[in-house]
N, C-alpha and C positions, 0 to 999 in steps of 0.2 A: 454530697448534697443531693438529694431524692430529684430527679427529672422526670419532667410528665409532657407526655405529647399528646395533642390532641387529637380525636378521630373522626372522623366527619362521614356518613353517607350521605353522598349526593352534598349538599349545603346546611344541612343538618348538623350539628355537633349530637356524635353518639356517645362518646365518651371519653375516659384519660386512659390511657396506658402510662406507667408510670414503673420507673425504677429506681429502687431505694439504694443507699451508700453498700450496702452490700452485692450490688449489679442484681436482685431480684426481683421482676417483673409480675404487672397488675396489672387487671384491666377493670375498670368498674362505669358500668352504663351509668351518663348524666339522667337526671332526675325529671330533667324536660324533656327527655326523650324516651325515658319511659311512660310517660303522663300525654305522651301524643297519642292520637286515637290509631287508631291502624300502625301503632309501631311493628318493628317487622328486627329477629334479632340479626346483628350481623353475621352469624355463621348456627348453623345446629347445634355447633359445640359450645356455642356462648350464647344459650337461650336466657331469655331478656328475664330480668332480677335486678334486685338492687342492691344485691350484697356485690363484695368486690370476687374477683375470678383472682385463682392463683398463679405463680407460674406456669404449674404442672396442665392448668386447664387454659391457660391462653397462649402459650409458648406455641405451640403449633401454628397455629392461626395466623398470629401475628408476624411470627417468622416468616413465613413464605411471602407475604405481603411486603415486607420490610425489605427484605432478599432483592425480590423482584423491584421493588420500584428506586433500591440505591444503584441497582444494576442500569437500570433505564437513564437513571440523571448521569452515571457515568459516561453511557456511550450517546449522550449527550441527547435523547428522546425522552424531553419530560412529562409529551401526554402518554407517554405508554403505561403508565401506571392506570390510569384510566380509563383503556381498554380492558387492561389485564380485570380489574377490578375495582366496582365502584366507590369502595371505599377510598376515601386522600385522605391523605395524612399530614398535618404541616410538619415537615421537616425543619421545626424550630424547636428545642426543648427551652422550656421555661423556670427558672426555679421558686419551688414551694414555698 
């Protein structure tokens, strides 16, 4: 069953990351956040569009971010994520 987690700059929802039954990863800007005035993208590699991003163009990004902040809930510093990077992530997957 497809999982999608939400992405947030700041308190913004930017958009879904999502992975489908075969474990492959999406990323696709919500629609209210490209429609805000001065949106801004979350990385150079994922300039703002409304088409969805594929693995191969958001797996980097995402990784590192993802890395870093299960690393941080483990050794029990959950705002470290938020130093690290302003993007939060709800670490809840929700299904489709």
């Amino acid at each position: 069953m497809p999982r999608t987690l939400d992405v947030y700059l700041y308190a913004d929802l930017a958009g879904h990351l999502r992975q489908d039954d075969a474990g492959d990863m999406s990323f696709q800007y919500a629609q209210s956040w490209l429609q805000q005035p001065g949106a801004v993208p979350l990385s150079q590699s994922l300039p703002l569009r409304l088409e969805r991003f594929r693995r191969k163009e958001c797996r980097g990004f995402f990784a590192g971010i993802l890395e870093h902040r299960l690393q941080a809930i483990v050794e029990g510093d959950e705002d470290a994520g938020a130093v690290f990077n302003p993007v939060r992530q709800i670490l809840a997957f929700r299904e489709m």
